[in-house]
C-alpha positions in Angstrom: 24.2 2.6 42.2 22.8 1.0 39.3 20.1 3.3 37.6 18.1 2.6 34.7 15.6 5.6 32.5 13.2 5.3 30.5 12.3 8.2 27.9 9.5 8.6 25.9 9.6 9.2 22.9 7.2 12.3 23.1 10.3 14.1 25.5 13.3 13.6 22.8 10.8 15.1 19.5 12.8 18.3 19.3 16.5 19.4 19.7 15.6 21.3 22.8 14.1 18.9 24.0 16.1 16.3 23.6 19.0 18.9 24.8 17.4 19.3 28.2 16.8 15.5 29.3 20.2 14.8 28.3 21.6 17.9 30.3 19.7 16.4 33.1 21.1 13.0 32.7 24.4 14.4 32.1 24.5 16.4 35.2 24.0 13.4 37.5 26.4 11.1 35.7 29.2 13.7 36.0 27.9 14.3 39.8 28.5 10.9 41.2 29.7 7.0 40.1 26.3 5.9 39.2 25.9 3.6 36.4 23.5 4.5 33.9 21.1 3.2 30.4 18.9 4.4 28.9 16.1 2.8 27.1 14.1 4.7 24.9 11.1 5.1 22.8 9.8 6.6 19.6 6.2 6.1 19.1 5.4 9.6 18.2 7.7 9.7 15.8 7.2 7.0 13.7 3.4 7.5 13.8 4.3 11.0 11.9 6.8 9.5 9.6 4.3 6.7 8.7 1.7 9.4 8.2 3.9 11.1 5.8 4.7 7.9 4.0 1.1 7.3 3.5 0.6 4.5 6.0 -2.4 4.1 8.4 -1.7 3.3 12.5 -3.3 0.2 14.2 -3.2 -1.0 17.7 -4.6 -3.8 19.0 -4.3 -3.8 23.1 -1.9 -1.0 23.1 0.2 -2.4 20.6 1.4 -1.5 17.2 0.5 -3.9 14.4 3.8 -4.4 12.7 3.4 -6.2 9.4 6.8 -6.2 7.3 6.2 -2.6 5.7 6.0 -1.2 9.3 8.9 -3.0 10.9 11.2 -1.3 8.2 10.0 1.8 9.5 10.4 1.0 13.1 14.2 0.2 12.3 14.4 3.6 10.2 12.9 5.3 13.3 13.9 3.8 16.3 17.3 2.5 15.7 17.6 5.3 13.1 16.6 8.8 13.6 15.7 8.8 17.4 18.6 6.7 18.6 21.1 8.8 16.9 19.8 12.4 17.9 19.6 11.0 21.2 23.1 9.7 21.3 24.2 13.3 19.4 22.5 15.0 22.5 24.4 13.0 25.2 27.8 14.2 23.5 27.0 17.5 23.5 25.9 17.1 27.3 29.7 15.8 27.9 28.6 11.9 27.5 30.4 8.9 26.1 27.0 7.4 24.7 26.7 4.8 22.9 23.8 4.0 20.5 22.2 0.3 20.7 19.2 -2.2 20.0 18.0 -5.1 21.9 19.7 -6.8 18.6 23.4 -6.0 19.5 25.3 -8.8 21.3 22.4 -10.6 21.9 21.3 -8.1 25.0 17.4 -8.7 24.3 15.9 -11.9 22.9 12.1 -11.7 22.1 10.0 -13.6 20.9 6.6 -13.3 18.6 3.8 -11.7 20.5 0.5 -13.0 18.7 0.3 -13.7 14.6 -2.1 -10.9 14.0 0.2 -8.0 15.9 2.9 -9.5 12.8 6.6 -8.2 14.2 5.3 -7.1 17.8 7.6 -9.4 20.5 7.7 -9.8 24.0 11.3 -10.2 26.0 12.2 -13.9 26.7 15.5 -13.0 28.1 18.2 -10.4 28.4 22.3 -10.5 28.6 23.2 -7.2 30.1 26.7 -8.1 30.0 27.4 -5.6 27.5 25.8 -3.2 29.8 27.9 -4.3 32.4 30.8 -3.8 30.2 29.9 -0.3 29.0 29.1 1.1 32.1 31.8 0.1 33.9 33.9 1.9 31.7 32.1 5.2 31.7 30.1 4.8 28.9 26.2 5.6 28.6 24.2 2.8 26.7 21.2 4.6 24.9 18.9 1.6 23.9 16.4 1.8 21.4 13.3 -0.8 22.3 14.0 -3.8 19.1 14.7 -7.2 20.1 16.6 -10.1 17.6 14.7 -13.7 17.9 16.1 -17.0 18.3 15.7 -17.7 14.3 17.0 -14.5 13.4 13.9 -12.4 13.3 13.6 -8.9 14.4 10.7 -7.7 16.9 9.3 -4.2 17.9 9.2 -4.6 21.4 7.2 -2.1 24.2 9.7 0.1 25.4 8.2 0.3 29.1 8.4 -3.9 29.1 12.2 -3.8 27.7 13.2 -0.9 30.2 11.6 -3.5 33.5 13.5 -6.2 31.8 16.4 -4.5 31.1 16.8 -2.9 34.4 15.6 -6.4 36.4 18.9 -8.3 34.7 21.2 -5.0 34.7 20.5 -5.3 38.5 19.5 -1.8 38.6 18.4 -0.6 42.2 16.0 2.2 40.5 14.0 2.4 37.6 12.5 5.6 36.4 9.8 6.4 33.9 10.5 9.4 32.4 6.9 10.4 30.1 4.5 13.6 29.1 2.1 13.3 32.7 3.0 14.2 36.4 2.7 10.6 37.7 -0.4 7.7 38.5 -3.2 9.5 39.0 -6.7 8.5 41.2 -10.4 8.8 40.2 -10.2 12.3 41.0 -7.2 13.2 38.8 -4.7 13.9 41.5 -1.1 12.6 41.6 -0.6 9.7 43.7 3.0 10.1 45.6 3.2 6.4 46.5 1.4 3.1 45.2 2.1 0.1 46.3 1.9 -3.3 44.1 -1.2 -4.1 45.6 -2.8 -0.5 45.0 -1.4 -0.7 41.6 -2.9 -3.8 40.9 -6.4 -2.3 42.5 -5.9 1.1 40.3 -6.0 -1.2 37.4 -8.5 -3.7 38.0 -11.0 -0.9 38.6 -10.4 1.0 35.1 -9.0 3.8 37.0 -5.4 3.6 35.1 -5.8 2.5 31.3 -3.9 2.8 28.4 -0.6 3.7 28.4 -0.2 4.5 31.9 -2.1 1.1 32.4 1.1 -0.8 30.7 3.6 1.6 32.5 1.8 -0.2 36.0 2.1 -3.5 34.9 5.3 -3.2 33.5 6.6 -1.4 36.9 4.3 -4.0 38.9 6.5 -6.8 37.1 10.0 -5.4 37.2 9.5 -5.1 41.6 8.7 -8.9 41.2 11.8 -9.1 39.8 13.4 -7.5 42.0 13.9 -3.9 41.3 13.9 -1.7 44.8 11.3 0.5 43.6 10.1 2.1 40.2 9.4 6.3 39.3 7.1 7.3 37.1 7.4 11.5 36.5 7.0 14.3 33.7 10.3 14.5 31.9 10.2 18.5 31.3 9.6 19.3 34.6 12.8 21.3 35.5 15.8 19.1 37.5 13.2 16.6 37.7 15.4 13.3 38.0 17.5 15.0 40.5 14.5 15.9 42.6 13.6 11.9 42.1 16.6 10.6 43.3 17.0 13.1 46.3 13.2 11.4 47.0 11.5 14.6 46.9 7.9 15.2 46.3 7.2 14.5 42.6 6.5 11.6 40.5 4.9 8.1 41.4 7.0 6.2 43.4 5.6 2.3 43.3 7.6 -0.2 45.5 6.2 -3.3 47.6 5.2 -1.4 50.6 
C-alpha cells in the first residue's frame, strides 16, 4: 500500500516530539511493505523565528504573505531547521529518510498564488517519480512544503494542498492528516467519525469548519476527487495513533465519498 502523512508543524517543535511521531512512523514501516512520504509543515516555527528576527506575521485567507525577506526565512525554516531534525528523528527511529523540497527534481511545480500574497504558490503539477524511486528502494521521503516555478522562482506552498497533491500523483491509497485537534468537529464540538464529501462541503458552507481545519476539508475534499480512497484527519500525540488509523479503529475523521 501506498500511504502518504502529513505532520504539522506544531507535532515536530521539540525533540520528544518529534522522537515520538517518528517512532510511530517507524514502527509501521518496519511492520509491513508499505510505502511511505511524508510531507510536512513548519508554521509555528517560523512565526517564532520571524518574531525573534524582528518581523511582523500577516495572512491574508489563511495564507502567509511572503515578500522576499520572508521567503528567505521559509527556506531557513522549512527546508532548513525542521526538515533536517525531522530527517535526524527518522534515523534514530531506524529509517533511511531522506530530506526534500517540492524543488528537488522537479517533484512540485507551483505557480504564483495572487501578487499581494508575494512568494505564496499553488501546485500546477507534481512528478512523484522520485518518490517512486525512493520508496521503492526502502527509503522514507520527508518533504518540506516549497515548490520551484516554471521561471525558476521559488514558492511557499500550503502544506495540507502539497500533501493532497502529492499523495493524488504518488497514487497513494490513504492520506492522513496528522495535526494538534482530535478530528472535524460539529456545531456542538464533538468529533465527527465519518464525513462524507458532501457533509464536508455542508460543514463548510455553514461556517461550522473555518480556518485551518476549513483548508484541511477542502484540501481532503480535492484530493478524493482526485482519486485518493479516503483521507484521516487525527491528533498526532495521541499514543499509537496512526496504527489505530490504519487498523480503522475509532479515532480521527475519516472523509471518503460515501
Amino acid at each position: 500500500m501506498k500511504l502518504l502523512i502529513k505532520i504539522g508543524g506544531t507535532l515536530i517543535d521539540s525533540g520528544d516530539r518529534r522522537q515520538a511521531i517518528a517512532a510511530q512512523i517507524a514502527a509501521h514501516c518496519k511492520g509491513g511493505g508499505d510505502r511511505v512520504v511524508i510531507v510536512h509543515g513548519g508554521g509555528k516555527q517560523l512565526s517564532r523565528y520571524l518574531e525573534e528576527q524582528g518581523f511582523q506575521s500577516e495572512f491574508r485567507g489563511g495564507f502567509r504573505v511572503t515578500p522576499p525577506e520572508i521567503l528567505e526565512a521559509v527556506l531557513r525554516i522549512f527546508a532548513g531547521s525542521v526538515n533536517h531534525h525531522l530527517v535526524a528523528a527518522f534515523q534514530q527511529a531506524g529509517l533511511r529518510a531522506v530530506g526534500l523540497t517540492g524543488i528537488d527534481a522537479g517533484l512540485v511545480q507551483a505557480r504564483q498564488l495572487s501578487a499581494e500574497l508575494g512568494a505564496v504558490g499553488e501546485v500546477e503539477a507534481v512528478d512523484a517519480s522520485l518518490l517512486d524511486l525512493l520508496t521503492g528502494s526502502g527509503y522514507l521521503p520527508a518533504i518540506a512544503c516549497i515548490a520551484g516555478g516554471s521561471s525558476g522562482s521559488i514558492y511557499n506552498v500550503n502544506a495540507d494542498q502539497m500533501a493532497v497533491a502529492c499523495a493524488a500523483q504518488f497514487q497513494a491509497e490513504d492520506l492522513i492528516f496528522l495535526t494538534d485537534v482530535e478530528g472535524v468537529l460539529d456545531e456542538n464540538r464533538r468529533r465527527l467519525p465519518r464525513v462524507t464529501v458532501a457533509q464536508a462541503r455542508a460543514l463548510i458552507n455553514s461556517g461550522v469548519v473555518s480556518g485551518g481545519m476549513e483548508v484541511k476539508l477542502r484540501a481532503a475534499v480535492s484530493g478524493i476527487s482526485g482519486g485518493i480512497a479516503r483521507v484521516r484527519i487525527a491528533a498526532g500525540s495521541q499514543p499509537d495513533i496512526l496504527q489505530r488509523l490504519l487498523n480503522n479503529q475509532d479515532a480521527g475523521t475519516t472523509i471518503s465519498n460515501a
